[in-house]
C-alpha positions in Angstrom: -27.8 -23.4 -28.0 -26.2 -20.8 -30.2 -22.8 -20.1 -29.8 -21.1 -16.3 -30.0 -17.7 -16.1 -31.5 -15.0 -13.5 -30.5 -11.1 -13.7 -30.5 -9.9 -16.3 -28.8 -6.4 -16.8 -27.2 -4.6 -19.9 -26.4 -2.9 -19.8 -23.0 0.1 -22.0 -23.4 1.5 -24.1 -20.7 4.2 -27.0 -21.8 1.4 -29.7 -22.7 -0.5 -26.8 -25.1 2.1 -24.6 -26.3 1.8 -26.2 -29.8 -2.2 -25.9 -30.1 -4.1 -24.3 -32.5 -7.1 -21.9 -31.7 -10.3 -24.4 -32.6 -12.6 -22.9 -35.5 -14.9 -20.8 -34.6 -17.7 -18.7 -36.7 -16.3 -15.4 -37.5 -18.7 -12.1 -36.5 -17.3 -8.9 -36.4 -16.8 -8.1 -32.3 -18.6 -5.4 -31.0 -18.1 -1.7 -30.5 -17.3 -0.9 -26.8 -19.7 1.7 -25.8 -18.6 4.8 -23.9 -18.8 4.6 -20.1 -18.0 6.6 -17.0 -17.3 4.0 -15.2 -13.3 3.9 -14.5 -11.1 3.7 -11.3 -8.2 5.6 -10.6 -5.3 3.6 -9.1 -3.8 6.9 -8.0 -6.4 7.6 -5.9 -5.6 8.1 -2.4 -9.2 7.6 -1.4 -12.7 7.0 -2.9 -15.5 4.5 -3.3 -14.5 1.1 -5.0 -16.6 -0.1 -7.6 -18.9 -2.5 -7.0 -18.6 -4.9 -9.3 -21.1 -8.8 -9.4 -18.9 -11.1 -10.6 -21.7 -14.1 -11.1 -20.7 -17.7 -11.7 -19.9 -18.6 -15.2 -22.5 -20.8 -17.0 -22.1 -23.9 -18.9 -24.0 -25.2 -21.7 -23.3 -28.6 -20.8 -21.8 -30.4 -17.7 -18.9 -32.2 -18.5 -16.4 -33.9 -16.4 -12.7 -32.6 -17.1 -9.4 -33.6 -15.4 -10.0 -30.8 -13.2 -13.3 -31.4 -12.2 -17.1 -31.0 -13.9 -17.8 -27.1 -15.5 -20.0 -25.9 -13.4 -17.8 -26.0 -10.6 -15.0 -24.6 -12.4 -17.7 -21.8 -13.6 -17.5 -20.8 -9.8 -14.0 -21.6 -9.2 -13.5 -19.0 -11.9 -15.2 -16.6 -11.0 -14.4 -16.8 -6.8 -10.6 -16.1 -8.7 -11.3 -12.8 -10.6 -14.0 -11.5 -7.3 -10.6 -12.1 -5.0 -7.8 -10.8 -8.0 -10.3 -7.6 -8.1 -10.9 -7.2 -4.6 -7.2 -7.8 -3.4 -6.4 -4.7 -5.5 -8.7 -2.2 -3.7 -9.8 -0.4 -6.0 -13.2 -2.6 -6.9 -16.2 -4.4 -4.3 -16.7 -7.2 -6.1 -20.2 -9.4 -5.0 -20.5 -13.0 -5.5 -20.2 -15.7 -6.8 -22.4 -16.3 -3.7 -25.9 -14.9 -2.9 -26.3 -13.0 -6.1 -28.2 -13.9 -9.0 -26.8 -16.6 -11.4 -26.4 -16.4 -15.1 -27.6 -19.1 -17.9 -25.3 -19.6 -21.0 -27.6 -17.8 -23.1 -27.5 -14.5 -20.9 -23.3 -14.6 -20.7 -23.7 -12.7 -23.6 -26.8 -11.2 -23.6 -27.7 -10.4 -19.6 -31.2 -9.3 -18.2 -30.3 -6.3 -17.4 -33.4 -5.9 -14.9 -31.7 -7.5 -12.1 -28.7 -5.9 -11.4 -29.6 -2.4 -10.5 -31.6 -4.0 -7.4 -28.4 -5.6 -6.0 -26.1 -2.0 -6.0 -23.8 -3.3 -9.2 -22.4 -0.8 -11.3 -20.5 -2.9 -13.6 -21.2 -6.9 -14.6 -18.5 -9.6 -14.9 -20.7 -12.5 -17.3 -18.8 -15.5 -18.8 -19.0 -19.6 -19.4 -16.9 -22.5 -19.3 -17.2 -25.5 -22.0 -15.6 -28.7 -22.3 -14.3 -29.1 -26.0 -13.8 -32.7 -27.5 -10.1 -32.3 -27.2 -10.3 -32.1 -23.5 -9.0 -28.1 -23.3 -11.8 -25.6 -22.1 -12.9 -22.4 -23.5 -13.4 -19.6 -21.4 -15.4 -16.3 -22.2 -15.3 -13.4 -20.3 -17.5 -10.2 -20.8 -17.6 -6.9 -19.1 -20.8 -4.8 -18.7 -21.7 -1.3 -17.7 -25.2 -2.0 -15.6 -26.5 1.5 -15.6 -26.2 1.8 -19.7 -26.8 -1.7 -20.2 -23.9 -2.1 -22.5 -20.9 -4.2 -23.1 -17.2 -2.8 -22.4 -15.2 -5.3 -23.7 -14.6 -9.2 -23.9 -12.2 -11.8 -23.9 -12.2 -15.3 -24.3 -9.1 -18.4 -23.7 -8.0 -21.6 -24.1 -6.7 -24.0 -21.8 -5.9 -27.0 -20.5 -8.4 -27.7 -17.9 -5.3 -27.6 -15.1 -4.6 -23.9 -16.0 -7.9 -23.1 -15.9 -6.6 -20.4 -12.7 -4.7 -18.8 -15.7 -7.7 -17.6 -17.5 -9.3 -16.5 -14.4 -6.3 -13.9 -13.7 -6.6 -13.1 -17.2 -10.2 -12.3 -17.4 -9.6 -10.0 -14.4 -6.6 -8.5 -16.0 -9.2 -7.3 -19.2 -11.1 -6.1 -15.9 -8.5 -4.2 -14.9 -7.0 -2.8 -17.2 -10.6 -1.9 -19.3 -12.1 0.3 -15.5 -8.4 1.4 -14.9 -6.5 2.3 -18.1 -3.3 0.7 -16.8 -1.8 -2.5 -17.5 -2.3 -5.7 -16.0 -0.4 -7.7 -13.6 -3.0 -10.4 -12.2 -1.6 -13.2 -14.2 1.9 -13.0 -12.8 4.4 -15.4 -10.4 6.0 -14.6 -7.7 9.6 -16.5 -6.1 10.8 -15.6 -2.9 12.4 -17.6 -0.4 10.8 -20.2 2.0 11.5 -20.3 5.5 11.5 -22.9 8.2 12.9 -23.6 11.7 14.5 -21.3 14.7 15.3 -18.0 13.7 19.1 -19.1 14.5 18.9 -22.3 12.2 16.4 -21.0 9.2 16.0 -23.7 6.2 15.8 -21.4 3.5 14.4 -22.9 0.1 13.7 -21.1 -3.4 9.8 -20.8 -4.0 7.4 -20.3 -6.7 3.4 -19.2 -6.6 1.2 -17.1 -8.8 1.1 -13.5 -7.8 -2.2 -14.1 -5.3 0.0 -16.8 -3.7 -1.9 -20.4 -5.1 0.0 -23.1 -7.2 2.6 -22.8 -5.0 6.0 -25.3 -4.9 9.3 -25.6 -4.2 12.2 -25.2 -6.7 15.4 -26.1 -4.1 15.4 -28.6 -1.6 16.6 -26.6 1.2 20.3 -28.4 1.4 21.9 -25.4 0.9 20.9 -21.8 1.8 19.4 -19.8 -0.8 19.1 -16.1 -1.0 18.3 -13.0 -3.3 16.0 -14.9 -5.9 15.6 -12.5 -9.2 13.7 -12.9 -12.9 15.1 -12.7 -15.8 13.2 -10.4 -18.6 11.9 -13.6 -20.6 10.5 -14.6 -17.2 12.2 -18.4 -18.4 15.0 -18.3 -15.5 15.7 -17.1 -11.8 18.9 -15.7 -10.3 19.8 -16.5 -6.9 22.7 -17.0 -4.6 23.7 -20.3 -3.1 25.3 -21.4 -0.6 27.6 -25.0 -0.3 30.4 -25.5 1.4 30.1 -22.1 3.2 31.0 -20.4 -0.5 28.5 -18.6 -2.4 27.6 -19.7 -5.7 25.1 -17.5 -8.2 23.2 -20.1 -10.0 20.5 -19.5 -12.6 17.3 -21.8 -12.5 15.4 -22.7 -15.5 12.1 -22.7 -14.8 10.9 -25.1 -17.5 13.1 -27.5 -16.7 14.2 -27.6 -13.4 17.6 -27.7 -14.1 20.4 -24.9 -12.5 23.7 -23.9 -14.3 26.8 -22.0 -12.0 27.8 -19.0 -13.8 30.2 -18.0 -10.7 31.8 -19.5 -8.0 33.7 -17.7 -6.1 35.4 -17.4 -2.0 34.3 -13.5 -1.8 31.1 -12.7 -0.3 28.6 -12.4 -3.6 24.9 -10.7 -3.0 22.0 -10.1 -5.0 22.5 -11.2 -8.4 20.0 -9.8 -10.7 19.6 -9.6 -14.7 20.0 -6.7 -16.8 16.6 -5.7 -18.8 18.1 -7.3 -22.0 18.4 -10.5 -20.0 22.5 -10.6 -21.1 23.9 -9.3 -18.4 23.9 -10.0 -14.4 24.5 -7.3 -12.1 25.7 -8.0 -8.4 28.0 -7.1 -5.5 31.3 -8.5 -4.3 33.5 -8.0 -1.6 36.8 -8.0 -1.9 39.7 -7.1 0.4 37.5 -5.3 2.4 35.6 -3.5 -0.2 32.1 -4.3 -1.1 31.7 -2.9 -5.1 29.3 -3.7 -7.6 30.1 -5.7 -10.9 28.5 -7.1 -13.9 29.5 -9.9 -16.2 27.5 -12.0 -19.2 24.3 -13.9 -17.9 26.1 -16.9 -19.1 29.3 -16.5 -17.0 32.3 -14.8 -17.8 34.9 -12.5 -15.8 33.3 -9.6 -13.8 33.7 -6.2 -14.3 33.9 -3.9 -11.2 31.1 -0.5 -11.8 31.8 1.0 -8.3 35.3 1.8 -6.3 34.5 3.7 -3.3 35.6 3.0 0.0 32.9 1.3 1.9 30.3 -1.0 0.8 28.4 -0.3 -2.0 25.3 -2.7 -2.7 22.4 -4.0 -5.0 21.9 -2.5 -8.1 18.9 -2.7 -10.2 18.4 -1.1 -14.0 16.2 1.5 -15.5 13.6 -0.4 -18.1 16.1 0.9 -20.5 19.2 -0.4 -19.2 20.8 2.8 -19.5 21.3 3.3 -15.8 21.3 2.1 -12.4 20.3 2.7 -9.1 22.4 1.1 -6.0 23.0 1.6 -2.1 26.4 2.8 -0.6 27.3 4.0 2.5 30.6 6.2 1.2 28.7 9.0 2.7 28.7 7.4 6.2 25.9 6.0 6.5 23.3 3.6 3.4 21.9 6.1 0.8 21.2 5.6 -2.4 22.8 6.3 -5.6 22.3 6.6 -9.5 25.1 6.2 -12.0 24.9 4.8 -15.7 25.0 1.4 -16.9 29.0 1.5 -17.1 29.6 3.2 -13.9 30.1 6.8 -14.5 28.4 9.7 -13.1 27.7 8.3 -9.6 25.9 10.5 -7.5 23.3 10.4 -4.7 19.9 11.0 -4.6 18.7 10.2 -1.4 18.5 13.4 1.1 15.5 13.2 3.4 17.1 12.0 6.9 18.0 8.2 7.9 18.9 5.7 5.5 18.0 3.7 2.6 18.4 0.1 1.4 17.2 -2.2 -1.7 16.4 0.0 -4.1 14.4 -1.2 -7.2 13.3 1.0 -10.2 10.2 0.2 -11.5 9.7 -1.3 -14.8 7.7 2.1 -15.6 10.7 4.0 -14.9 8.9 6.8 -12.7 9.7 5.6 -9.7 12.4 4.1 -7.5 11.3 1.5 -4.4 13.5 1.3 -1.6 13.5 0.5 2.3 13.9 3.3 4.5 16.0 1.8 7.6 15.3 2.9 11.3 11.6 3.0 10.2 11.8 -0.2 7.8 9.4 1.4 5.8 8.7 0.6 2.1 8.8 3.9 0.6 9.5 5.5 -3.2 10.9 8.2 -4.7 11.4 9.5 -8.2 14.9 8.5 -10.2 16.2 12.4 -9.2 15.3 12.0 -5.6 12.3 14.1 -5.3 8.8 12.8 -4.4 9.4 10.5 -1.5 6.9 9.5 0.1 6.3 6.2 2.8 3.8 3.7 1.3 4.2 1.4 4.8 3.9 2.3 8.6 3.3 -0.1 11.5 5.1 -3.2 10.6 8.4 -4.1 12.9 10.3 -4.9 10.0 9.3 -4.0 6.1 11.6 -4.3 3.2 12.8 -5.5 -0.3 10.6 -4.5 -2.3 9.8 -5.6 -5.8 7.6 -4.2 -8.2 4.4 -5.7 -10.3 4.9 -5.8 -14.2 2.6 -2.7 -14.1 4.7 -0.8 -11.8 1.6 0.1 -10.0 1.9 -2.5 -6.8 4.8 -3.3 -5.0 5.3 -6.8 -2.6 7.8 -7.0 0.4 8.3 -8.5 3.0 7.6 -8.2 6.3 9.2 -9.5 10.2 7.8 -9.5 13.5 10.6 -9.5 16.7 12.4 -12.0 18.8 12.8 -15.7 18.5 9.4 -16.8 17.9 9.2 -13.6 14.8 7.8 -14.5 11.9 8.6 -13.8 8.0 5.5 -13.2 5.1 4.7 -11.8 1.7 3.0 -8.4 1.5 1.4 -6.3 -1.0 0.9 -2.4 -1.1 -0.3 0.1 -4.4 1.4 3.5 -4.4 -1.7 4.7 -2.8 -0.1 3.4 0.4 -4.0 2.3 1.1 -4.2 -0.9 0.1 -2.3 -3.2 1.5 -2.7 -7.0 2.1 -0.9 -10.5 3.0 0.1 -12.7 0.6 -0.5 -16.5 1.6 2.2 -19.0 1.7 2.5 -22.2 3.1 5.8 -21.1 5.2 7.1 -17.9 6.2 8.1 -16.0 3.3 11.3 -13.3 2.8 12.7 -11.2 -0.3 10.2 -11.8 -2.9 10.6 -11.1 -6.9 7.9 -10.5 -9.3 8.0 -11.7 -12.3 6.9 -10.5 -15.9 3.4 -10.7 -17.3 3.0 -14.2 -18.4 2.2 -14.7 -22.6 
């Protein structure tokens, strides 16, 4: 069978980071042909897209360490039909009780068959085994109704991260029908909680951003709380807990391994890194003033930002480092506040009633997330203030949120009352409209989402 050649990319894990793309012909990719057919992820209401996402062929059934082709072809494409539908804006159909798609129509589909089913747009790709044991994946994108292509993609993986180029594909998706950057292929760490709400085991996590290869990073021996990314998305920042004295530790993901960059007796909270990845920002108390101070990501002697009385908290940078955005409560009650990145020029920004808590700017650097308290509502606003606008309602207890790489979907976390209440990973767009649980194995509390992955 003939084989069609278009850029590949290698998706590196720590056992293929060294690969070379294998040799393919060279042909000139085609020409994307104009479409109408877009979604708008500003949209506050609409029809989704439907979108038949069939499974993905194979030219040859091969046995790989994660299982024969043809049922990865499915398992691949059940992951980009859930990625697209869990961001509301497309109706994806299939894998099941749609037509299927041979190897030689991935590239060249019939056309005839999908007006009859209510598709306006065609996912069409394949999986093959290679003789060094990695798998290449092609993805296509089709308009139905003008029977042309819109764009294609193709990877190679090791067969375990085969999930990887399944997020990917639907990140081409995405990003091709919306115009805005991806965020599928993404992790998540927040932190895992067990046991009586008065006696909570509370363990650093990892997952990818729709809540699968999920583990454990801490052992739950000492409390853990606040986990952040740095930039290169290579290390997490989080406070522990031993001997009743808080520790910020940075974990390398790679390797497993945590370094102490400050120990200290005074109450230290939410550690997080500056946009450069050379600086950590947190809060401190100290005699009975609660300030916010930075210091090199590698340790070093922290310098205090704030000096009011009263407690001010968090912090979190513009994209460009040049300023941040914290919560105080020198007014008399939590609001928030912007200053720049060396503390001057503090002043408020919050005015609309109630108050505020973890704000977050998003990586964008239109918008500001924060919890609105009294409602514990997730809500954003714009970095002047103006804007706001609730993107939550209806949950007990909603906060700390934490924005996609996009800046276009926010996660939280949400609590239900009393002793028996409950912890768990959400998601919302800034339509406020679509909105959905993220499963974990435990409760779940204060997640972080990381960057893109390369």
């Amino acid at each position: 069978m003939k084989y069609f050649a278009f850029p590949l990319v290698v998706i590196a894990s720590a056992a293929v980071a060294q690969q070379s793309v294998p040799q393919q012909p060279v042909t000139p990719p085609p020409v994307a042909q104009p479409s109408g057919l877009s979604v708008d992820v500003t949209a506050e209401a609409g029809d989704d897209l439907k979108i038949a996402v069939p499974v993905l062929a194979t030219d040859d059934i091969r046995q790989t360490v994660a299982g024969p082709t043809d049922a990865l072809g499915r398992q691949i494409a059940d992951v980009i039909a859930a990625d697209l539908r869990g961001s509301g804006l497309f109706r994806p159909m299939g894998p099941s009780g749609i037509p299927t798609v041979t190897f030689a129509e991935a590239n060249a589909p019939n056309f005839s068959i999908w007006p009859q089913t209510g598709a306006e747009a065609l996912v069409s790709g394949f999986v093959r085994a290679g003789g060094d044991g990695n798998l290449t994946v092609g993805c296509y994108l089709y308009d139905v109704n003008l029977k042309s292509e819109l764009k294609r993609t193709g990877f190679v993986v090791a067969p375990r991260d085969w999930r990887r180029a399944a997020h990917k594909c639907a990140d081409m998706i995405y990003s091709r029908l919306s115009g805005e950057s991806p965020f599928f292929d993404s992790r998540i760490a927040y932190i895992a909680e067990t046991g009586p709400k008065d006696h909570r085991v509370k363990r650093l996590a990892i997952m990818d951003s729709d809540g699968a290869n999920h583990r454990f990073l801490t052992n739950g021996q000492n409390l853990v709380l606040t986990p952040r990314f740095s930039p290169d998305y290579k290390s997490i920042v989080y406070v522990s807990y031993q001997d009743r004295r808080p520790h910020v530790f940075v974990y390398d993901i790679g390797t497993g391994r945590q370094r102490l960059v400050l120990s200290t007796p005074n109450q230290v909270i939410a550690p997080r890194f500056s946009p450069d990845g050379r600086t950590l920002l947190f809060s401190m108390s100290q005699g009975g003033n609660t300030d916010i101070y930075k210091m090199p990501a590698g340790g070093g002697t922290p310098v205090r930002l704030t000096n009011s009385p009263g407690i001010d908290v968090g912090g979190s940078f513009s994209p460009d480092g040049s300023r941040i955005v914290f919560e105080s409560d020198r007014s008399g009650k939590q609001q928030l506040y912007v200053m720049n990145a060396d503390g001057s020029d503090q002043h408020r920004i919050s005015f609309g009633g109630g108050s505020y808590a973890t704000p977050e700017w998003s990586p964008r650097g239109d918008l500001i997330a924060y919890t609105r308290l009294g409602s514990f509502n997730i809500g954003v606003m714009s970095p002047s203030g103006g804007g706001e606008r609730a993107l939550t309602s209806g949950g007990w207890q909603d906060e700390s949120p934490t924005w996609s790489p996009n800046g276009r979907v926010i996660q939280f976390f949400r609590s239900t009352p009393g002793r028996s209440g409950t912890s768990s990973v959400w998601q919302v767009d800034l339509t406020g409209r679509n909105i959905r649980k993220i499963p974990t194995p435990v409760d779940g509390s204060d997640p972080t989402w990381g960057p893109l992955l390369p």
